[in-house]
Backbone and ligand atoms as CSV (ligand in chain L), in Angstrom:
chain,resi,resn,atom,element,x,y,z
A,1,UNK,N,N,0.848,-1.201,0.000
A,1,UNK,CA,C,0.000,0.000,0.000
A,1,UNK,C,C,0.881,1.247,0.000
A,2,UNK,N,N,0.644,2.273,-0.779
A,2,UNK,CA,C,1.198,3.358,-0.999
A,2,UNK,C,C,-0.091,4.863,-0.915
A,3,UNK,N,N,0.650,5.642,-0.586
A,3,UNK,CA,C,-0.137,6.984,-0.326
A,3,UNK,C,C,0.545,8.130,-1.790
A,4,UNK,N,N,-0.462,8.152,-2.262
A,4,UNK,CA,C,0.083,9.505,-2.866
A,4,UNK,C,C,-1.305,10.490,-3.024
A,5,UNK,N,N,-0.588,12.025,-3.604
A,5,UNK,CA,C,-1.876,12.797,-4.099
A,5,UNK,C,C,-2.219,13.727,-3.294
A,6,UNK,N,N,-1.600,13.381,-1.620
A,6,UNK,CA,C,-1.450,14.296,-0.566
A,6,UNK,C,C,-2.176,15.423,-0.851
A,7,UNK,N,N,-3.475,16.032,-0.257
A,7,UNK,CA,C,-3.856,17.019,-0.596
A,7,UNK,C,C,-3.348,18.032,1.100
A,8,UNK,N,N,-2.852,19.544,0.234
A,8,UNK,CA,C,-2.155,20.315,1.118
A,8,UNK,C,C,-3.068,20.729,2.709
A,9,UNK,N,N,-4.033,20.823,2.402
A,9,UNK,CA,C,-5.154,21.487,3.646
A,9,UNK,C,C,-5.392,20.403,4.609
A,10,UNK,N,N,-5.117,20.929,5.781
A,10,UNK,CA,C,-4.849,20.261,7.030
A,10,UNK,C,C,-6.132,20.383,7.965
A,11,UNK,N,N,-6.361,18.968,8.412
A,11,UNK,CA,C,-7.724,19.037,9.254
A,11,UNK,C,C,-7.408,18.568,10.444
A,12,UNK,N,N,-8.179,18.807,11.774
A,12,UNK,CA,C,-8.058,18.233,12.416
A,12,UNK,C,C,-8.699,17.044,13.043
A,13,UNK,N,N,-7.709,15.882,13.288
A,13,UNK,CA,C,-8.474,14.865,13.636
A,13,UNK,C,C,-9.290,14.804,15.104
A,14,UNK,N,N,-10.212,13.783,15.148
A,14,UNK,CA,C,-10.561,13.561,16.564
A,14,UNK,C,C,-9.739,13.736,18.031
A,15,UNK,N,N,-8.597,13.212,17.412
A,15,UNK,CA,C,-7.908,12.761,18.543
A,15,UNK,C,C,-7.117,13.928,18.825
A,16,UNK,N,N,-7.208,15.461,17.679
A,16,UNK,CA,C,-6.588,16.466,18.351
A,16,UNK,C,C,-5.343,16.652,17.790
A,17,UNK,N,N,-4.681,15.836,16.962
A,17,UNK,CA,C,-3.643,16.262,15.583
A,17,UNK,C,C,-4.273,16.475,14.806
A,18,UNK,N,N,-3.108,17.210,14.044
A,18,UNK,CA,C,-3.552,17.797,12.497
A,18,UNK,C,C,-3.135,16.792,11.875
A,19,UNK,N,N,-4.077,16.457,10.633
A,19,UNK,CA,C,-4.396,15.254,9.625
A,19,UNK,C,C,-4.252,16.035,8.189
A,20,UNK,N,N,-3.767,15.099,6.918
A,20,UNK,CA,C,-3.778,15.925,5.590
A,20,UNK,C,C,-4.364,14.473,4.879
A,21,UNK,N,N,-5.060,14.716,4.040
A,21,UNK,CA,C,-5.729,13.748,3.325
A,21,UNK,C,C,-5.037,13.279,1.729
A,22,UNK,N,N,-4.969,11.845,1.641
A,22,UNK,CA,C,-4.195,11.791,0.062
A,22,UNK,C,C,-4.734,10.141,-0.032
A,23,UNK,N,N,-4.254,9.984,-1.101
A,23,UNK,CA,C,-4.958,8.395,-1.997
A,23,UNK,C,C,-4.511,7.483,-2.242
A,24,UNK,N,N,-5.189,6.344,-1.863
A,24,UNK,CA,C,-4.236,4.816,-1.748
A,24,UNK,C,C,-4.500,4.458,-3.221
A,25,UNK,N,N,-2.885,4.042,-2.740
A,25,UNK,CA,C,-2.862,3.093,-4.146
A,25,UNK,C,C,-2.044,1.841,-3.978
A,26,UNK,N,N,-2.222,0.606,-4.619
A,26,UNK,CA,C,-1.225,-0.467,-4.583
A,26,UNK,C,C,0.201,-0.168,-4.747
A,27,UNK,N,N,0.736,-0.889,-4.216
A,27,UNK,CA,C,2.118,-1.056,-4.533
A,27,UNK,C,C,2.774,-0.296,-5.936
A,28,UNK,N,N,2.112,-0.759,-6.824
A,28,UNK,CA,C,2.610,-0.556,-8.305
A,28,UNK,C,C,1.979,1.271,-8.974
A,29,UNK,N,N,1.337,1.813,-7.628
A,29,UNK,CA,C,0.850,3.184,-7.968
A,29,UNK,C,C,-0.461,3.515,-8.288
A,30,UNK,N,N,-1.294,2.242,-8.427
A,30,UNK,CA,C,-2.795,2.220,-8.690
A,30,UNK,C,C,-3.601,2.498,-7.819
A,31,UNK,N,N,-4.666,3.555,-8.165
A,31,UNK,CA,C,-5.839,3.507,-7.434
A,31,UNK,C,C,-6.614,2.564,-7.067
A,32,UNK,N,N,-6.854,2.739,-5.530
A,32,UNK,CA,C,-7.818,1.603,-5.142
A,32,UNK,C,C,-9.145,2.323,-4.810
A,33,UNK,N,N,-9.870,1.809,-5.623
A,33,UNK,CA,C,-11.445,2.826,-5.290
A,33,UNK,C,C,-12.665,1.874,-4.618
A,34,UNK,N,N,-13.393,2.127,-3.859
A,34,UNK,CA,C,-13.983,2.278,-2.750
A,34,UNK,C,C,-15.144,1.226,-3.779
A,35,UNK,N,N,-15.518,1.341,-4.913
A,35,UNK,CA,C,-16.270,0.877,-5.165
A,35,UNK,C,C,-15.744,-0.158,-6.468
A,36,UNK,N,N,-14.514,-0.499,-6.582
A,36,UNK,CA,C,-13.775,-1.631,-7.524
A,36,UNK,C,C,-13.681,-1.407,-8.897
A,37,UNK,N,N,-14.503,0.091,-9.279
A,37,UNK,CA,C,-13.989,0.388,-10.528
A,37,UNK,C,C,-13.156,1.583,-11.233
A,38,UNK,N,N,-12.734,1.738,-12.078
A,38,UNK,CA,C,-11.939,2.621,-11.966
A,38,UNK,C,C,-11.913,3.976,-11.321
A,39,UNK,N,N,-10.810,4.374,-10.989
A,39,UNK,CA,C,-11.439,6.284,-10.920
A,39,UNK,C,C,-11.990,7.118,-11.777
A,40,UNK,N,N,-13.056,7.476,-10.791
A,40,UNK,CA,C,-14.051,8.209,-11.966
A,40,UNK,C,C,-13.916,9.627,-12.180
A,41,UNK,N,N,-12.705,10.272,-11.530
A,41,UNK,CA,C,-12.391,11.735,-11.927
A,41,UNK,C,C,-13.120,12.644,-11.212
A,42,UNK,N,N,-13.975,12.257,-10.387
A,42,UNK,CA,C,-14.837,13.360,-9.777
A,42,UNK,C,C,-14.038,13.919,-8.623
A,43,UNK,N,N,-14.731,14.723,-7.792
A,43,UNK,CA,C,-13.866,15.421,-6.508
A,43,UNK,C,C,-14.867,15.088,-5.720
A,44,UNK,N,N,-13.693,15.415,-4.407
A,44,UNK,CA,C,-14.444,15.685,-2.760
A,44,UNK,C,C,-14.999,14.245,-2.861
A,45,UNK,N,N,-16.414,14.083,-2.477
A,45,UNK,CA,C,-17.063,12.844,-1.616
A,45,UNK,C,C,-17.646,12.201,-2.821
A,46,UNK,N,N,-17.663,12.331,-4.253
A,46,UNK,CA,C,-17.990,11.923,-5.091
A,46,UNK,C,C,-16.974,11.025,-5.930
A,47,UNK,N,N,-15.578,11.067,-5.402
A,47,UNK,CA,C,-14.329,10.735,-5.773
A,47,UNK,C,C,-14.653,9.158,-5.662
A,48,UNK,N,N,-14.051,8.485,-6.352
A,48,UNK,CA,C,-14.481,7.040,-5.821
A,48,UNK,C,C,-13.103,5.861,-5.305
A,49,UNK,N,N,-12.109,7.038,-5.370
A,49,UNK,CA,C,-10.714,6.647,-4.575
A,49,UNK,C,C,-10.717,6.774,-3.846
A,50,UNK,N,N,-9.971,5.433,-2.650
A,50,UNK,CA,C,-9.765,5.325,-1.291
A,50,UNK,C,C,-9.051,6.425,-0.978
A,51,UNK,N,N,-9.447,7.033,0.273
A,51,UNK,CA,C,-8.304,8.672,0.811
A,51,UNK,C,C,-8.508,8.087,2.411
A,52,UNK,N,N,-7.073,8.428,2.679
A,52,UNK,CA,C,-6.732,7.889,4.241
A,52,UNK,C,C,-5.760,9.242,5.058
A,53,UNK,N,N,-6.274,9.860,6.205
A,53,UNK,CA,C,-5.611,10.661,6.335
A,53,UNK,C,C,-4.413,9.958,7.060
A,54,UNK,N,N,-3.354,10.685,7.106
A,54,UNK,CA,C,-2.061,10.354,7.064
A,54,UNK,C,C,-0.985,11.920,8.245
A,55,UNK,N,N,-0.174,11.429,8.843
A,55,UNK,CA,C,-0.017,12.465,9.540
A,55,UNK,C,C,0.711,13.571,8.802
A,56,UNK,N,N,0.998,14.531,9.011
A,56,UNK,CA,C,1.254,15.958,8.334
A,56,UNK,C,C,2.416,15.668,7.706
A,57,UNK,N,N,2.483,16.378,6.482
A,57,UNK,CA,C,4.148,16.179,5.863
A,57,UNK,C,C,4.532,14.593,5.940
A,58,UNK,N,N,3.787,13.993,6.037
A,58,UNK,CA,C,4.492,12.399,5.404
A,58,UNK,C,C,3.699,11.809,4.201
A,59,UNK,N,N,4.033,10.302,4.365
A,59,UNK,CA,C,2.924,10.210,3.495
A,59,UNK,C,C,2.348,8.576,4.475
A,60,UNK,N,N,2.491,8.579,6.160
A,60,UNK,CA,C,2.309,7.742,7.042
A,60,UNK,C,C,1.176,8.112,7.310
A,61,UNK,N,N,0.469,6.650,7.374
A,61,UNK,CA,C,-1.194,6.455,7.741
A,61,UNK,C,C,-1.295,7.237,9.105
A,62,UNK,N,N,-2.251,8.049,9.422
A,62,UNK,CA,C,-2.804,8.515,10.689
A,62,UNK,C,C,-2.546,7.317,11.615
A,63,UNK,N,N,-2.729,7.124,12.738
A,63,UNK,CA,C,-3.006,6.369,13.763
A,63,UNK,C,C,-4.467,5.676,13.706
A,64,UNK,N,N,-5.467,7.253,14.020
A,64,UNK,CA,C,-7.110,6.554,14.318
A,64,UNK,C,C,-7.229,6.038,12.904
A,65,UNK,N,N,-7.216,5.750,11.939
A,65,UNK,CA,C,-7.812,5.445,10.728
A,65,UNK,C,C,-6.805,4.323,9.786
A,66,UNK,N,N,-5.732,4.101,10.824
A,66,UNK,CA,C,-4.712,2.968,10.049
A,66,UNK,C,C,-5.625,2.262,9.559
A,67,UNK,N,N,-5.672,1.208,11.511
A,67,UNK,CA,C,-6.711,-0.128,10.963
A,67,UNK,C,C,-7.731,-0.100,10.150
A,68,UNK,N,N,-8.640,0.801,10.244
A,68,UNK,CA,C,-9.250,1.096,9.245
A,68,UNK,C,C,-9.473,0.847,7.788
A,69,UNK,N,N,-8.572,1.808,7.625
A,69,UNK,CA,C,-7.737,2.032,5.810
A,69,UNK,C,C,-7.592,0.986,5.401
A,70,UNK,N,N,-6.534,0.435,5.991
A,70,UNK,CA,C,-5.623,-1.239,5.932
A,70,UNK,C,C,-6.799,-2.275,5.559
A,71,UNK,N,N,-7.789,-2.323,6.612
A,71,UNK,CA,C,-8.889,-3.739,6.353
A,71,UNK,C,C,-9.093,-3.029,5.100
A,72,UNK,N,N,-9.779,-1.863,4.744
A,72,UNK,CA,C,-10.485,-1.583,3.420
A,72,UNK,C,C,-9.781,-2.045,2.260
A,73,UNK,N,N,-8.322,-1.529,2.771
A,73,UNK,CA,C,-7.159,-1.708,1.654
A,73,UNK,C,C,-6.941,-3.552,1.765
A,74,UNK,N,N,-7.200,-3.994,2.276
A,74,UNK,CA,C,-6.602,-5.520,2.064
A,74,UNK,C,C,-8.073,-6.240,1.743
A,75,UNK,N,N,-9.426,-5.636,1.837
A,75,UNK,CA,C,-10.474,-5.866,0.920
A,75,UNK,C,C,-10.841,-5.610,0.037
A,76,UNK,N,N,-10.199,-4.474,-0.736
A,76,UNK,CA,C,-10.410,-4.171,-2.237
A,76,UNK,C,C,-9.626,-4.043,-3.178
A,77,UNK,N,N,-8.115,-4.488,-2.708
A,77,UNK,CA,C,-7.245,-4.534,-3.039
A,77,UNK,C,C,-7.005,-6.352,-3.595
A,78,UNK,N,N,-7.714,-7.093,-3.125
A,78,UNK,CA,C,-7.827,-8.508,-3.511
A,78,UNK,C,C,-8.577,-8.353,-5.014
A,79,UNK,N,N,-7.319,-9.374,-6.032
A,79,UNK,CA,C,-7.764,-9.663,-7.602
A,79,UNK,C,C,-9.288,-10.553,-6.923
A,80,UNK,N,N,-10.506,-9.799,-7.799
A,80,UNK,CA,C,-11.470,-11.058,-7.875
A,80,UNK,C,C,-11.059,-12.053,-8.414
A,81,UNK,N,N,-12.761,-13.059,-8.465
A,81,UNK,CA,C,-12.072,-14.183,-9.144
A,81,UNK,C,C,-11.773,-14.167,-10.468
A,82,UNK,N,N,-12.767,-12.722,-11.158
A,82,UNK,CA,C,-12.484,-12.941,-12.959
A,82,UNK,C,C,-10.893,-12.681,-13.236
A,83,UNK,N,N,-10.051,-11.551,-12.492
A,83,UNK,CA,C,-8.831,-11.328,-12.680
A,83,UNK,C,C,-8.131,-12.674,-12.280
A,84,UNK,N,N,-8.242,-13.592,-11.349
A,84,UNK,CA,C,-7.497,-14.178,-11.173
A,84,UNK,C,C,-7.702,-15.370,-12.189
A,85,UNK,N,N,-8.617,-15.352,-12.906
A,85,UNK,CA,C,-8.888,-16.275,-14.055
A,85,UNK,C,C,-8.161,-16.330,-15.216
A,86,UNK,N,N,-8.232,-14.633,-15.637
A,86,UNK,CA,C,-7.890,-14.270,-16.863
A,86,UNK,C,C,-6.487,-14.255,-16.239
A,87,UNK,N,N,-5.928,-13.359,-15.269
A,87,UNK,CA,C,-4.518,-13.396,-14.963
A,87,UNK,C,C,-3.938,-14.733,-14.480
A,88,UNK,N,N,-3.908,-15.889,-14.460
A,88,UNK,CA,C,-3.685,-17.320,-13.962
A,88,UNK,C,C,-1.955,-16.872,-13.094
A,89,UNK,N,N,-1.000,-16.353,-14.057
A,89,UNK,CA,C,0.217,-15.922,-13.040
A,89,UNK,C,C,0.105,-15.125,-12.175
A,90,UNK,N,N,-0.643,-14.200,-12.060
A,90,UNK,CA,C,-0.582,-13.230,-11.397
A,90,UNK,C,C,-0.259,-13.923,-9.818
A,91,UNK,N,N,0.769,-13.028,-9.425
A,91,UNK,CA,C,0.813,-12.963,-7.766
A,91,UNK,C,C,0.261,-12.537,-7.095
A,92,UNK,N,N,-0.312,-13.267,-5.551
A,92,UNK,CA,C,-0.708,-12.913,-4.875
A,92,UNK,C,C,-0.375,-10.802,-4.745
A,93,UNK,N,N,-1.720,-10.204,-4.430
A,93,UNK,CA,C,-1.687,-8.857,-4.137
A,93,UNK,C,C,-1.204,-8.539,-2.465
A,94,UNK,N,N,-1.050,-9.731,-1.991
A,94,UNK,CA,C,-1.121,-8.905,-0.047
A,94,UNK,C,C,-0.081,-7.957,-0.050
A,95,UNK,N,N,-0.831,-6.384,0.803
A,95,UNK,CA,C,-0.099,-5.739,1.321
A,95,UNK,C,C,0.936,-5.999,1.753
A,96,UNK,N,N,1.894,-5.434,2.025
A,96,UNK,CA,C,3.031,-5.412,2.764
A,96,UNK,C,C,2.962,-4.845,4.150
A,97,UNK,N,N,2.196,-4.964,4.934
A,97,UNK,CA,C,1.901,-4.296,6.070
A,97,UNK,C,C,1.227,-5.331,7.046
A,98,UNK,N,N,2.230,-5.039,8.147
A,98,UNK,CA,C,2.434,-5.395,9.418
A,98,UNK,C,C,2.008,-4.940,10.816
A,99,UNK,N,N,0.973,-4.467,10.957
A,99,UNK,CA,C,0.594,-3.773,12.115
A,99,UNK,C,C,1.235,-4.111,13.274
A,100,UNK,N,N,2.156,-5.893,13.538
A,100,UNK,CA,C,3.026,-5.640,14.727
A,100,UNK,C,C,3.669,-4.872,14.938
A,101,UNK,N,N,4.164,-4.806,13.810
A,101,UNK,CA,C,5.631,-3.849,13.666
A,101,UNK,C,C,5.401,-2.570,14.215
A,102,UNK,N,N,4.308,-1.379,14.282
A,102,UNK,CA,C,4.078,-1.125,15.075
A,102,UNK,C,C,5.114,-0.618,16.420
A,103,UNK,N,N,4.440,-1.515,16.997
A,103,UNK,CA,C,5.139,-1.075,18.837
A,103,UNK,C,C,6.588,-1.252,18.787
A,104,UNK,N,N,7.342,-1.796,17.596
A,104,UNK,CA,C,8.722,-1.896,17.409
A,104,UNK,C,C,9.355,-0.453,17.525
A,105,UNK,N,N,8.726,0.170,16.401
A,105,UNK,CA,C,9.639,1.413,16.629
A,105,UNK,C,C,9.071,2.884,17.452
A,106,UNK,N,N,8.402,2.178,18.466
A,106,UNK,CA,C,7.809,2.943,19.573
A,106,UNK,C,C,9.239,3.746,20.237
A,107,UNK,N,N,8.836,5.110,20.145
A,107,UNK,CA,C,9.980,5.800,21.096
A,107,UNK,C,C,9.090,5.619,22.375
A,108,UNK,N,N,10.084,5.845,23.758
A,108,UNK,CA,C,9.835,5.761,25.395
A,108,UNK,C,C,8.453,6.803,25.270
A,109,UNK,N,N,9.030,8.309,24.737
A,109,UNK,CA,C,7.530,9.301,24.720
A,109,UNK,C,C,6.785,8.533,24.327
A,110,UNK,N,N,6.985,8.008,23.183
A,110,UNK,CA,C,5.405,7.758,22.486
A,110,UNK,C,C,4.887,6.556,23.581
A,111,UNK,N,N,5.256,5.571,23.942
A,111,UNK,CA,C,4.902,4.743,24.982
A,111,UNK,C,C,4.480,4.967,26.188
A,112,UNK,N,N,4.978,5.996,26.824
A,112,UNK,CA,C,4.557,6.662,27.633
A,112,UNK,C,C,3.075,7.777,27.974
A,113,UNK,N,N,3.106,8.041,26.115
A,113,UNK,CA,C,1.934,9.083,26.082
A,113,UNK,C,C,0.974,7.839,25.702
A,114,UNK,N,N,1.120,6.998,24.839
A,114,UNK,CA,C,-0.191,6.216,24.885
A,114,UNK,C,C,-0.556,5.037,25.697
A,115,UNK,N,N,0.308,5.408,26.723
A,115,UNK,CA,C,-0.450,4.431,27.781
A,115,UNK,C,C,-1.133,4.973,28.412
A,116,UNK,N,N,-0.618,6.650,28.853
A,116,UNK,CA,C,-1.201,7.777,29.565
A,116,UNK,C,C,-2.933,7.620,29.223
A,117,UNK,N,N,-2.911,7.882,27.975
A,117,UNK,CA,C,-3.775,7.661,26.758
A,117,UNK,C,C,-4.924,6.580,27.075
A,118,UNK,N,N,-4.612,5.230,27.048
A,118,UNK,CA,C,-5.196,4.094,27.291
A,118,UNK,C,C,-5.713,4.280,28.519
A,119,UNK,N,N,-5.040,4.455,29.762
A,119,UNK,CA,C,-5.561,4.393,30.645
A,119,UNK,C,C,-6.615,5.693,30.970
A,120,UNK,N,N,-6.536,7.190,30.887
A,120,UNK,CA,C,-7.156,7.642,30.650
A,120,UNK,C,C,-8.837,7.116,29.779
A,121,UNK,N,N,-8.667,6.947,28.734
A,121,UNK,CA,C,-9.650,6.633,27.315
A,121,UNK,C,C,-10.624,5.460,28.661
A,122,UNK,N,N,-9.590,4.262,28.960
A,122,UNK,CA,C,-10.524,3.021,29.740
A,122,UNK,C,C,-11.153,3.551,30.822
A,123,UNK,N,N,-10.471,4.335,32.062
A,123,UNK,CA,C,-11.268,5.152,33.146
A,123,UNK,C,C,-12.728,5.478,32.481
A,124,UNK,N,N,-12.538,6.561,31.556
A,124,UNK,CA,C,-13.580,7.559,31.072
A,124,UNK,C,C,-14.584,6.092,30.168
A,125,UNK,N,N,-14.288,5.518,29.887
A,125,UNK,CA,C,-15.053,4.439,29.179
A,125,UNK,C,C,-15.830,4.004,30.620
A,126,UNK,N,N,-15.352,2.963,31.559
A,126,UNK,CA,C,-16.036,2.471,32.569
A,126,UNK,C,C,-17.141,3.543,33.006
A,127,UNK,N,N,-16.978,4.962,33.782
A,127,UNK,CA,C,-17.330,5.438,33.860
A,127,UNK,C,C,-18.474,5.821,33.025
A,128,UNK,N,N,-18.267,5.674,31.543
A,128,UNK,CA,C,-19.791,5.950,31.182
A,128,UNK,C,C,-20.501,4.849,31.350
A,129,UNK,N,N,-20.208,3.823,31.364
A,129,UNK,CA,C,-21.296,2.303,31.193
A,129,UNK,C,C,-21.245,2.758,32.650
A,130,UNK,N,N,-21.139,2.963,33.952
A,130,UNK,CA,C,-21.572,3.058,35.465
A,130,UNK,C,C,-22.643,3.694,35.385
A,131,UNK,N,N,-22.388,5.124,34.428
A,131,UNK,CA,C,-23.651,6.292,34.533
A,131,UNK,C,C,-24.408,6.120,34.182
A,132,UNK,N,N,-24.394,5.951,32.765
A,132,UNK,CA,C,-25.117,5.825,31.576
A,132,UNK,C,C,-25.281,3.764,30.904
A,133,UNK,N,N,-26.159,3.158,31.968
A,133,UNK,CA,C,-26.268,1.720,31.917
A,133,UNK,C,C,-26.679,1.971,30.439
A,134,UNK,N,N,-27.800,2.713,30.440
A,134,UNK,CA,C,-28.857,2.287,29.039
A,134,UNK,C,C,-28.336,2.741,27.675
A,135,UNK,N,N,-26.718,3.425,27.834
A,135,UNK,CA,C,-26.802,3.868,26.290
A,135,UNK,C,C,-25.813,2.674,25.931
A,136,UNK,N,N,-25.944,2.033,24.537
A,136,UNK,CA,C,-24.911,1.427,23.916
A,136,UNK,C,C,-23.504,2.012,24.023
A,137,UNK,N,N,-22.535,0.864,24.141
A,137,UNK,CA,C,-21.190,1.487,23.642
A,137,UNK,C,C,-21.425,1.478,22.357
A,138,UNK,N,N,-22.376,1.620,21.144
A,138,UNK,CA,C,-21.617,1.680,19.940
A,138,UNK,C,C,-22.371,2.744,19.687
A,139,UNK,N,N,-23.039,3.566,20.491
A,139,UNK,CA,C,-24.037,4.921,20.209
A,139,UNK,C,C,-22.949,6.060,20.138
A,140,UNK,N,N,-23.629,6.959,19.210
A,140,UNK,CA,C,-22.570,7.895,19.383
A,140,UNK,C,C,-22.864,9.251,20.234
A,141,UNK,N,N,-23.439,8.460,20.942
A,141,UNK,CA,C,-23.960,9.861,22.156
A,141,UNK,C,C,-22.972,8.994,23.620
A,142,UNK,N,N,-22.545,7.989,23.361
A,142,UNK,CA,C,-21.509,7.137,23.886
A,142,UNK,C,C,-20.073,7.485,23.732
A,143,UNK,N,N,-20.278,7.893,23.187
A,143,UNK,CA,C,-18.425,8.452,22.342
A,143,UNK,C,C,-18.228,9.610,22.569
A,144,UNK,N,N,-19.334,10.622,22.624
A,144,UNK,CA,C,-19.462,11.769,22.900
A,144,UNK,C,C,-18.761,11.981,24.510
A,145,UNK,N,N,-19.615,10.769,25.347
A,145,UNK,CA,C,-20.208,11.086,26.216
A,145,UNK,C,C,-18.262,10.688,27.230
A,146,UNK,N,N,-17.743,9.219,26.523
A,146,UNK,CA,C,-16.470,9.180,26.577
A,146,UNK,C,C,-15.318,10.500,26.275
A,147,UNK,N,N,-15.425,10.989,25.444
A,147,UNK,CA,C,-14.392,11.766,25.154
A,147,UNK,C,C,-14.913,13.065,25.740
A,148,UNK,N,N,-15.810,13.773,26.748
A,148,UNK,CA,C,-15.857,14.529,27.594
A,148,UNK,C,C,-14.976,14.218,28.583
A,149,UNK,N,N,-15.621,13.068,29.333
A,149,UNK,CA,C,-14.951,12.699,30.576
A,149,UNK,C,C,-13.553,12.425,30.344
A,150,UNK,N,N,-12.963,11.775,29.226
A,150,UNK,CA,C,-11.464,11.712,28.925
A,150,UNK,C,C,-10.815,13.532,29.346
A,151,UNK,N,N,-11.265,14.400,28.502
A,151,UNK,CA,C,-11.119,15.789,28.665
A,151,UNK,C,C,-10.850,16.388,30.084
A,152,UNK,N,N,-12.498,16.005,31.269
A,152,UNK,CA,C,-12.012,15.745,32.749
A,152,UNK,C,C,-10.935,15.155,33.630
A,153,UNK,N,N,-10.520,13.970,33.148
A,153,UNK,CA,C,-9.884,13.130,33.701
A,153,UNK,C,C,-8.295,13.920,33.443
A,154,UNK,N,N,-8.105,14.312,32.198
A,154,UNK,CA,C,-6.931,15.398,31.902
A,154,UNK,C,C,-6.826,15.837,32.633
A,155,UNK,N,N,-7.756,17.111,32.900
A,155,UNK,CA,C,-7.532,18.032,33.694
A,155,UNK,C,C,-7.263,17.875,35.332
A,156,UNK,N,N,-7.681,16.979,35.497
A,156,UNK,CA,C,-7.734,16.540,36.758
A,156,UNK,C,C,-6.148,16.401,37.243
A,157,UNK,N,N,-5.612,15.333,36.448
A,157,UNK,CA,C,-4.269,14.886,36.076
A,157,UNK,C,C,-3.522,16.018,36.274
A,158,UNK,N,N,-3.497,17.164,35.386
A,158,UNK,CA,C,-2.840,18.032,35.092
A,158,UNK,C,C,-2.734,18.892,36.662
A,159,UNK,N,N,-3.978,18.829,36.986
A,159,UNK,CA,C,-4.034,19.964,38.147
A,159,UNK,C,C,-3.296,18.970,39.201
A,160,UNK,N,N,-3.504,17.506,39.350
A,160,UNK,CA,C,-2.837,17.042,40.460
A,160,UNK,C,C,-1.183,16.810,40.261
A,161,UNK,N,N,-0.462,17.124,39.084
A,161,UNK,CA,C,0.843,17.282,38.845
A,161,UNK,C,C,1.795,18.442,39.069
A,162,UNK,N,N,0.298,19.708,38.608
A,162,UNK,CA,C,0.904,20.671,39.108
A,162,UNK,C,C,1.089,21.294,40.838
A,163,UNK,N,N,0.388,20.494,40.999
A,163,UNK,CA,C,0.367,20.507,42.973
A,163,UNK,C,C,1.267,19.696,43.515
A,164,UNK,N,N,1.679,18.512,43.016
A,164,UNK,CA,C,2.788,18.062,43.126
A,164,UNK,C,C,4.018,18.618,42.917
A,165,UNK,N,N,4.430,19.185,42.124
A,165,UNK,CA,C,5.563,19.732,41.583
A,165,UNK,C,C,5.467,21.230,42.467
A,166,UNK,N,N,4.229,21.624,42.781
A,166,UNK,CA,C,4.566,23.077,43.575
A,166,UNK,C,C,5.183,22.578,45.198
A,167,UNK,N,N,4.357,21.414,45.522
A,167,UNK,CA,C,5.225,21.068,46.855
A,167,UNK,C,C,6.113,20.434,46.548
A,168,UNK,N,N,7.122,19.843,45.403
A,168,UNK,CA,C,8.408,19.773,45.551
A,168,UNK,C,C,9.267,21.092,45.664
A,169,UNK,N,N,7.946,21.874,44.900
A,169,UNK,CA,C,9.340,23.196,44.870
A,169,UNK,C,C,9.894,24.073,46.346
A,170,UNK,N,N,8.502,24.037,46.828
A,170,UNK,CA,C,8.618,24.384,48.160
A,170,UNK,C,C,9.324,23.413,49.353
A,171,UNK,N,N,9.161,22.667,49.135
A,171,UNK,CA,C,10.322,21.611,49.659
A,171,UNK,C,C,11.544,21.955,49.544
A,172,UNK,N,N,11.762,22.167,48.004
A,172,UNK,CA,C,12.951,22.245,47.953
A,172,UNK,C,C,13.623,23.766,49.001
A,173,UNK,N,N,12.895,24.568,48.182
A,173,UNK,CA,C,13.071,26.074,49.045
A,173,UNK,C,C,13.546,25.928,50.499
A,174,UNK,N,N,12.883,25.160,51.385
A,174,UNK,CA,C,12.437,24.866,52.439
A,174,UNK,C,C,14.101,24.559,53.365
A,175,UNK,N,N,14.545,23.743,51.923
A,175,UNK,CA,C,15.881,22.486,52.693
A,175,UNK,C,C,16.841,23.748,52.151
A,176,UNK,N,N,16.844,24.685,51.482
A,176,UNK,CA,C,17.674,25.469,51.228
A,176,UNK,C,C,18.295,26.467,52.435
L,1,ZN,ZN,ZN,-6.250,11.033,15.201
């Protein structure tokens, strides 16, 4: 799987980075379109090429929308059976992509921030199924209702670090 086409205007994602949008293509540079036939030249949401946002200035899949992309891309990216009829040599198409690989080239920050992350996200998750028995987790007044309390739970964090760190400082003062 390859990214090209990068379009310049930067959005922001859910999760609070900036995202730039551009177009999968196989290995060999081809469009993979959403609906298995060619690209039909249109724009915006009428386009019928796969677009995966990707983080800024690269041409690396976003995070929230890897897995995503990837299943789409390793489902429409498979020769049917008429290609594999007419093409009899043809090689297997599988991606080249490894989602273990992954946590390999995890720096300490980044490990550090998304565990921060995880554990945060799971708190604020429990917490809504305690409050809120009757709404689905797959509602999106559920997700909503998660990524408030994630927002709380920050702040909370934040304020109890900075109270920490003011009584080290005064400590320190103290032994001076
Ligand atoms: Zn994101």
């Amino acid at each position: 799987m390859q990214i090209k086409d990068v379009y310049s205007k930067e959005y922001t994602c859910r999760c609070g980075k900036k995202v730039q949008y551009g177009k999968v293509t196989d290995n060999d540079g081809n469009f993979i379109t959403e609906d298995g036939q060619a690209p039909n030249g249109k724009l915006g949401k009428d386009d019928n090429r796969l677009s995966a946002a990707v983080d800024v200035g690269t041409t690396n899949l976003h995070g929230c929308n890897a897995k995503n992309v990837t299943d789409k891309y390793n489902r429409l990216s498979q020769p049917s059976l008429g290609d594999g009829a007419i093409n009899s040599g043809k090689t297997s198409s599988k991606p080249d992509v490894d989602w273990k690989d992954i946590n390999h080239g995890e720096t300490p920050l980044q490990k550090e921030l998304r565990e921060g992350y995880e554990e945060i996200n799971s708190l604020a998750y429990q917490l809504t199924v305690k409050q809120h028995p009757g709404i689905s987790d797959q509602d999106n007044v559920f997700g909503q209702i998660v990524h408030a309390k994630s927002l709380v739970l920050t702040n909370l964090l934040i304020a109890k670090n900075l109270k920490k760190l003011r009584e080290q400082y005064n400590l320190a003062h103290k032994l001076e």
